[in-house]
N, C-alpha and C positions, 0 to 999 in steps of 0.2 A: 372575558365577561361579555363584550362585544359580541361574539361568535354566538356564546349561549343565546344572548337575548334576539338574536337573527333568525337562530335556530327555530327556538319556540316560538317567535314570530310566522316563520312557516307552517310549522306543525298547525297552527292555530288555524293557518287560514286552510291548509289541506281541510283540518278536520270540521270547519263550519260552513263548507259549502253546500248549498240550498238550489232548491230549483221550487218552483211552483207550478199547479200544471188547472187550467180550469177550462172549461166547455164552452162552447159557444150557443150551445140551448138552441142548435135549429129543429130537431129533432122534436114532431108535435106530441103532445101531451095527450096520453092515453085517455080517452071519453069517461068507459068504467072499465072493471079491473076491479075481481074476476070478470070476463067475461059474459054477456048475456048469455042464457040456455039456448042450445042450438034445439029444432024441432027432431033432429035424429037421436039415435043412442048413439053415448058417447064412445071414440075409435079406441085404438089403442094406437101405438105410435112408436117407432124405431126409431132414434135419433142418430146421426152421423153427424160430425164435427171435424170440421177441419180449417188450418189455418196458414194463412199468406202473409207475409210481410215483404214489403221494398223498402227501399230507401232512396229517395231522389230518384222512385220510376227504376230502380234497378233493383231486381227479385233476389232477395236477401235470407240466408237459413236463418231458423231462431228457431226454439224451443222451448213453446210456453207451454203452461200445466197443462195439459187437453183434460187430464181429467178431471182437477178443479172447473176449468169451463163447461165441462159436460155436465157438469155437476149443478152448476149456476143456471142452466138454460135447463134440464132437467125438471129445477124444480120451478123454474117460472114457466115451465106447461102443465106443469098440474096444480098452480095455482090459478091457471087462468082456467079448469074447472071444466074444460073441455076434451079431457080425454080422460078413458077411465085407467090404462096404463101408459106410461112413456118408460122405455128401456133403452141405454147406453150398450146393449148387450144385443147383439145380430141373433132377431128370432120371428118368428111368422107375426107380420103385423096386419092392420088396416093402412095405417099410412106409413110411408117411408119418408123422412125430412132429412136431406143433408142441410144441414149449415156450414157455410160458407166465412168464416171471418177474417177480411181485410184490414190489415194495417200498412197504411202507406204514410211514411213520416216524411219528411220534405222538412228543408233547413240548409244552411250555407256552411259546408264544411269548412271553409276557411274562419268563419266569425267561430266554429265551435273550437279552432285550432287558436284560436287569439283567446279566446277563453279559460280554456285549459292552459295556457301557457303563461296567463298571468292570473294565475290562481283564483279562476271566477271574481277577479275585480273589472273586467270587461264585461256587461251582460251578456248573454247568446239566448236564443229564442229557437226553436224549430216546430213544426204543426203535424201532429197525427190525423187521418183523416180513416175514423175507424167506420168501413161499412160492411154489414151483416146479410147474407144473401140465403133464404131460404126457398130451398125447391121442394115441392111436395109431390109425391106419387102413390098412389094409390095402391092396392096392394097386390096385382099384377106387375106392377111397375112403370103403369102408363104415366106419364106427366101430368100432373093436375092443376101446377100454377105454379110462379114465384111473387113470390113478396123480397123486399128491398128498402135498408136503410140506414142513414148513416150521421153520424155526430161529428166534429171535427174538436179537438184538442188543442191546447198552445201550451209548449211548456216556456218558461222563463228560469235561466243558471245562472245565479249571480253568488256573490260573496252572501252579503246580507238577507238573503230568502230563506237562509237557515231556519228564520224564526218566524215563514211561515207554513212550514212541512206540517203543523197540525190543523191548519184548516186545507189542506188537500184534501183534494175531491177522490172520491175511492172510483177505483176502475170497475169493481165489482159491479156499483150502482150503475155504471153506464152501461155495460150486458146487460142488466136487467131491465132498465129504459129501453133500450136496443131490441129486447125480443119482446116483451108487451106492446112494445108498438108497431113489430113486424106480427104476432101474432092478432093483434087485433086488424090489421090490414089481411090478415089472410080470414079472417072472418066473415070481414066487410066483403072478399072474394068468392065467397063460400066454399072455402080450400077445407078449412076444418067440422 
């Protein structure tokens, strides 16, 4: 009986491990959104995406959606009302934007290994520092500008965070922060 209730004492805490993860809000806050009207007519626009991750500064493979994120930055440029097409899709444009997104996480492998080892009743903490880099070219290809910017994250993995996975912050909303406000700096540039 001993054994069982050891058992299920484990199982329990495997299966109620929590992490919480929230922003640090340096990232300023869009003016307006959409967009003021530019005095031009509006581009059309080629979008490229792509993505980097490290870990502790050492360039690390991952495999996030590209196409859910193309999808996210997609449509926060045609809501910001300023171009009359943006295409995911390599085809004759006015402007060419690669985006750029960095994730460099940072954290102490040995606290995440005391962590894991006593079944998140250790806290561990490590920090994402997600920054967004858009270059823009025009539609020879000549370089027209970059814009640049970035948010930084702190996750927390404890036992008891279980029960705060439903006020986590969605990642989606932080792209979308990310490029309204790289978009709007490239306006303030007169990139777009």
């Amino acid at each position: 009986m001993k054994k069982l209730i050891a058992l299920l004492a484990v199982a329990a805490s495997l299966s109620l491990q929590g992490c919480m993860t929230y922003s640090h809000h340096s990232l300023p806050k869009v003016e307006q959104w959409p967009l003021a009207e530019s005095a031009r007519d509006k581009p059309t626009a080629y979008l490229k995406v792509q993505t980097e991750y490290s870990v502790n500064g050492t360039p690390t493979a991952s495999s996030p959606d590209i196409a859910r994120i193309e999808g996210l930055l997609r449509q926060a440029f045609m809501d910001s009302e300023r171009f009359a097409r943006v295409s995911t899709e390599q085809e004759e444009s006015d402007l060419y934007v690669t985006v750029t997104l960095q994730n460099q996480e940072t954290g102490s492998m040995g606290l995440a290994f005391v962590t894991g080892a006593t079944f998140f009743l250790v806290p561990g903490t490590f920090d994402n520092t997600l920054t967004m880099d858009m270059m823009f070219r025009d539609g020879e290809g000549k370089k027209l500008g970059r814009v640049q910017k970035q948010e930084k994250l702190t996750t927390w993995m404890h036992l008891l965070l279980v029960f705060a996975l439903p006020f986590n912050e969605s990642g989606d909303a932080l792209l979308n922060d990310l490029t309204k406000s790289n978009l709007e700096e490239a306006a303030k540039k007169k990139l777009i």
